[in-house]
C-alpha positions, 0 to 999 in steps of 0.5 A, a space after each residue: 553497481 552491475 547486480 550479476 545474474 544470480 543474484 537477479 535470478 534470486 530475486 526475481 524468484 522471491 519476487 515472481 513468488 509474492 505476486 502468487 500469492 493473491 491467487 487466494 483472493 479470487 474465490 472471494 470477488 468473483 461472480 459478485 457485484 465490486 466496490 473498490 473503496 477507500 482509494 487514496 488521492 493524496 502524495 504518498 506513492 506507496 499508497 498509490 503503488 498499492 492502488 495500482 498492484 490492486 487495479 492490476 490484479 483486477 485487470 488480470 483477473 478479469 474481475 470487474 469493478 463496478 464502483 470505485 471511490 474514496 473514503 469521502 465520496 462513498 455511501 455505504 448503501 451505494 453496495 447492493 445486498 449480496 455484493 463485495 465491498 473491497 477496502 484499500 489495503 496498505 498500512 492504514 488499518 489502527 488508530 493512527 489515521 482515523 479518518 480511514 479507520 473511521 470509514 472502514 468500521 462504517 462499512 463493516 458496522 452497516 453492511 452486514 448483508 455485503 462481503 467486506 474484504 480488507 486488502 493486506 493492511 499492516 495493523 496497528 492500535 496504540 490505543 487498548 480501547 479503540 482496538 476493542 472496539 474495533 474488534 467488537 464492530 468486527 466481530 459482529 459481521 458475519 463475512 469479514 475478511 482481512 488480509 494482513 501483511 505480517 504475522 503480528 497483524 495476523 494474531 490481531 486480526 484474529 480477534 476480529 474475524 475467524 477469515 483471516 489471510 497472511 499475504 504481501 502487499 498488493 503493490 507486488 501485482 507491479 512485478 515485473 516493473 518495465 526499468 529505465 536506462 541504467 543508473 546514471 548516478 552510482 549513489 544512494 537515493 534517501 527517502 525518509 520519512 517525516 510523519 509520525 511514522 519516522 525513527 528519524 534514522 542516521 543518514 548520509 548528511 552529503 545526501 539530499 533526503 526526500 519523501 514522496 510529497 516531494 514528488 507533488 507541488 506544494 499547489 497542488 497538494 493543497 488544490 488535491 486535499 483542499 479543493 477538489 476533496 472538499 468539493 466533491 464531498 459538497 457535490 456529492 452531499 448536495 446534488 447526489 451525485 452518486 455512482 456516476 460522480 464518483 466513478 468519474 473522480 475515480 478514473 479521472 484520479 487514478 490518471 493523476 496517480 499513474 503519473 505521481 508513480 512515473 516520477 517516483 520509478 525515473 527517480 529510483 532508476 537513476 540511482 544504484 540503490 535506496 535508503 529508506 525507513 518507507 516500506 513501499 520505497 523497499 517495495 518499489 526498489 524491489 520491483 526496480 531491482 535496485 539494492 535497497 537498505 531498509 530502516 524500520 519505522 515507529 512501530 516495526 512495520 518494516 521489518 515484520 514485513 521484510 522478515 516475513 516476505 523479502 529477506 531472501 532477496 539478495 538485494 535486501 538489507 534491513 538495518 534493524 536486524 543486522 549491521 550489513 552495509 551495501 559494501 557487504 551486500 557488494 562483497 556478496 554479489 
C-alpha cells in the first residue's frame, strides 16, 4: 500500500529520533585503543544488521577500531591495559546461548585494567543460579558498562554494575536505509522463527514462511560453522596467529555479511508489509518503511522493546497488546 506523507513523516521521526540516541556512547570509546569482539559469523541477519549499525557508528564517529574479532578467535590478553573492549550488542546476553555469554564473562572476569562496554543487549536468565553468578563476575569490575534495550534488562543489569545505559538497538545506525523499487507484491512477507525463541504464532497457511538461514545455503551454513570456525580457531591456537589473523577473518567476513543483508533488504522490498515474531525483521522493515506486524517471542523481548522504542511509529503493530490488523493500520493511513 502507498503509505501518505504523514505517516512517513511520523516515522521517520521516530526513526531519525533512535539513531540519536547512541551519541552517549562516545564519551566512553573515544581517545582509547578498541576491540570490537563477539562478531557474529553465522545466518541470522538481525545479528548481522546489529554489526552493521555498529560498524556505521564507528565510521561516522570517526572512532577506530583496532581489533575485531569473533568470540573463537580472541584472547583476552590481545587488549592492552587501558583499552576499551566493546562487546556485540543484540540478544545474546543470559543463558540461552552459552558460548556467547561464556565469552563475555571471560572478558569481564579477566580484564579488569580494560573497559568493557556491552552494546545494547536484551537480557534474559531462566536459570536464578547462573544470573547470580553473572551478577558476581560483574560486580567485580570496576568499568562495566552495559547498555540494554528495554527497561526490564535495565533493572537486571543493575545488579551487575551502577553504568547502566536504556538505549535502541545499534542496528537503528541503518536509518535512513537507501529502498529498492516499489513492492512488486501487495502481500505480506512471513518471517518466523524456528528456534527456542518462537511462539510459533498463527500465520496465513496460503503464505510461504521463512527464517533468516534461509537466505544461506545449507553448504554454506555448514562450511561457515564447521570449516572455517573450527579452522581458525586451530590456527590461531597452533600458529598464534593473532591480531593480524583475525583482523584479516574479520574484514574478510563482514564482506560476506554485507551481502547476507542485501538479500534480506531485495526480499522485504518486494513486499508491502511483514509479519514477524523476529525483533530485527520489525527493525529492518522500519528502516524500509515497510507496515510490519510484530508477534512476541518466548520471553517478551519483542514487545519490551517496541513499547519502549517503536510504538509511535504508525507502521507498528504489535500482536501481543492489541488486536490491530493491517487492514486497521490501512484505515488509519
Amino acid at each position: 500500500m502507498e503509505l501518505p506523507s504523514s505517516a512517513r513523516a511520523d516515522h521517520r521521526v521516530v526513526m531519525a529520533s533512535l539513531k540519536g540516541k547512541h551519541a552517549v556512547l562516545l564519551g566512553l570509546l573515544r581517545d582509547r585503543p578498541l576491540h570490537y569482539v563477539d562478531i557474529p559469523m553465522h545466518g541470522n541477519v538481525g545479528d548481522l544488521l546489529v554489526m552493521a549499525g555498529t560498524l556505521r557508528f564507528f565510521e561516522e564517529a570517526k572512532i577506530r577500531v583496532d581489533r575485531m574479532a569473533m568470540y573463537f578467535n580472541y584472547s583476552a590478553l590481545e587488549c592492552p591495559a587501558g583499552g576499551v573492549i566493546v562487546c556485540h550488542g543484540g540478544g545474546s546476553f543470559g543463558d540461552i546461548y552459552g558460548p556467547f555469554q561464556a565469552f563475555r564473562q571471560r572478558l569481564i572476569r579477566e580484564r579488569k585494567d580494560c573497559r568493557v562496554v556491552i552494546l545494547p543487549q536484551s537480557l534474559h536468565f531462566e536459570d536464578d543460579a547462573m544470573l547470580t553468578a553473572c551478577v558476581e563476575i560483574c560486580r567485580e569490575h570496576p568499568d562495566l558498562h552495559i547498555c540494554v534495550r528495554d527497561p526490564a534488562s535495565q533493572a537486571m543489569a543493575r545488579r551487575m554494575t551502577d553504568h547502566v545505559y536504556l538505549l535502541p538497538d545499534m542496528a537503528h545506525q541503518l536509518w535512513p536505509m537507501a529502498d529498492a523499487k516499489a513492492p512488486a507484491s501487495k502481500t505480506a512477507l512471513t518471517l518466523k522463527r524456528r528456534d527456542s525463541e518462537t511462539t510459533n504464532f498463527s500465520s496465513d497457511p496460503t503464505q510461504v514462511t521463512f527464517d533468516w538461514d534461509d537466505l544461506i545455503s545449507p553448504w554454506r551454513r555448514s562450511f561457515l560453522s564447521n570449516i572455517v570456525e573450527r579452522g581458525v580457531t586451530q590456527a590461531k591456537l597452533r600458529l598464534g596467529a593473532g591480531a593480524l589473523f583475525g583482523n584479516w577473518f574479520a574484514r574478510w567476513w563482514i564482506a560476506q555479511a554485507n551481502g547476507y543483508i542485501a538479500q534480506a533488504v531485495r526480499l522485504f522490498s518486494t513486499h508491502s508489509n511483514v509479519v514477524s515474531d523476529r525483533l530485527h525483521a520489525h527493525i529492518l522493515a522500519c528502516l524500509l518503511e515497510r507496515p510490519n506486524e510484530i508477534h512476541d517471542n518466548s520471553y517478551g523481548k519483542n514487545s519490551r522493546y517496541i513499547n519502549t522504542w517503536t510504538k509511535d511509529s504508525p507502521l507498528v503493530v504489535l500482536k501481543s497488546n492489541n488486536d490491530r490488523t493491517f487492514a486497521d493500520v490501512q484505515e488509519v493511513l
